[in-house]
C-alpha positions in Angstrom: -27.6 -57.5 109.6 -30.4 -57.8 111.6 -31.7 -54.3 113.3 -32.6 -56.3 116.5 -29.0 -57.6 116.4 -27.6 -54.0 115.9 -24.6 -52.8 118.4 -25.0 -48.7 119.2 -21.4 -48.9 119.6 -20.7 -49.5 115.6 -21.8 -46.1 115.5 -17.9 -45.2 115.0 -17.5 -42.8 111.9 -17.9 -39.3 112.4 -19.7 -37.8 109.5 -21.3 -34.7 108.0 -24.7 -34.9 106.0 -24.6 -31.7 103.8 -27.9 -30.4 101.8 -26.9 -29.1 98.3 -28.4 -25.0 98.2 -27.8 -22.7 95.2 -25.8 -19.5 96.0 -25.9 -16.8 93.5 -22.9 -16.6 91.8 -22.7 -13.2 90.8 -23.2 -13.2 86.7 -27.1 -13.7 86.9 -26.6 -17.8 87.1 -26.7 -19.8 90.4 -23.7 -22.6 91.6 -24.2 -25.1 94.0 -23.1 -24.7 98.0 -23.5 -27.4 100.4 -24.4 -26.5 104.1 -24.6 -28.8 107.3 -27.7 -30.2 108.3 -25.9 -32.8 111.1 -22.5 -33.9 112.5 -23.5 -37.3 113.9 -21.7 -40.9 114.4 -22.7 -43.9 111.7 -21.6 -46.9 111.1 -20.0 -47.0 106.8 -19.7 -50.5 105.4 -18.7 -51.2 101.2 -21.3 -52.7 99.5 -20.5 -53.0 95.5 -18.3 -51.0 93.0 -17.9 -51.4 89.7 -16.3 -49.0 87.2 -18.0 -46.5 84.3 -16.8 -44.4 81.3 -15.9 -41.1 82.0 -15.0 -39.4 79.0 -12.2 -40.8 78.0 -11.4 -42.6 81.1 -13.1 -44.8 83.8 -14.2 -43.8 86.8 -15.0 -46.1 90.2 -18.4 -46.4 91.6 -18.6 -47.3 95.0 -21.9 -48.2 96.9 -21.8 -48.1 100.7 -24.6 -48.3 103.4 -24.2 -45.6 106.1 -26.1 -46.1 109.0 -27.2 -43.3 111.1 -29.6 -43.2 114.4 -33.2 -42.3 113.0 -33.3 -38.7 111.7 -37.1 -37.5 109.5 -34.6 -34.9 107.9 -32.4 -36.7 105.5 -33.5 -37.4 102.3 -32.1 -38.7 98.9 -30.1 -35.7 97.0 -28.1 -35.3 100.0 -24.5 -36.4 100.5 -22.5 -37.3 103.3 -19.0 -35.9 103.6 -16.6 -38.5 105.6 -12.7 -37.6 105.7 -12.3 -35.8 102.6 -14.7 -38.2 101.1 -18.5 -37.3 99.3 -21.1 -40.0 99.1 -24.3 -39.1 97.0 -27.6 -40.3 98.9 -29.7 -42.2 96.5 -32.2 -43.1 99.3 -33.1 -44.1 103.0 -34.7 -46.6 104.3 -35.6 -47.5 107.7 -34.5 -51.1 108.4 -37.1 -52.6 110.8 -40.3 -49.7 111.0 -39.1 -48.8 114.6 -37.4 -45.5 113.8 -34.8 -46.3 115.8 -31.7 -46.5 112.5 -31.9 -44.9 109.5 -30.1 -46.9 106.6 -28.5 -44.5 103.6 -27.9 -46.4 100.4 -24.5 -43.6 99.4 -22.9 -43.6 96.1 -18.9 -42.1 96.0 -17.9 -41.4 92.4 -13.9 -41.6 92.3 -11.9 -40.2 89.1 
């Protein structure tokens, strides 16, 4: 897809990009909260799975790109939360050096 041949209106997913932050958990140890950074609209499109072991079972690893309107605060280590759904942010890229999309490549791990 061609960034000059990019339609606004396939912005049509509402998602949540989360940043992870450590919360005390009481014992002297730390767990892991997320917390919103930005409700926006993005485009989600599949672009490879493939399976792993897990233990004693496999698990499915999908890759999607999520495409988002530019934004200088997302960053790999991130994860976007879509319908119930967490996709790990491996890394951004910006398509065509205008800073007008931001392209997430996002990894969902699925027992």
């Amino acid at each position: 897809m061609s960034a000059a041949a990019f339609d606004p209106g396939w912005l049509r997913h509402r998602i949540v990009i989360e940043a992870a932050t450590p919360a005390g958990d009481g014992a002297g140890g730390e767990t892991l909260a997320w917390a919103t950074v930005a409700t926006l609209w993005s485009r989600i499109d599949p672009v490879a799975a493939s399976e792993r072991s897990a233990g004693e079972h496999l698990a499915t690893v999908a890759t999607h790109r999520v495409t988002i309107r530019w934004r200088d605060d997302v960053t790999g280590g991130m994860r976007v939360a879509y319908r119930g759904r967490y996709f790990r942010i491996a890394a951004t890229r910006d398509p065509d050096e205008t800073q007008r999309y931001l392209e997430l490549t996002a990894i969902e791990e699925r027992p």
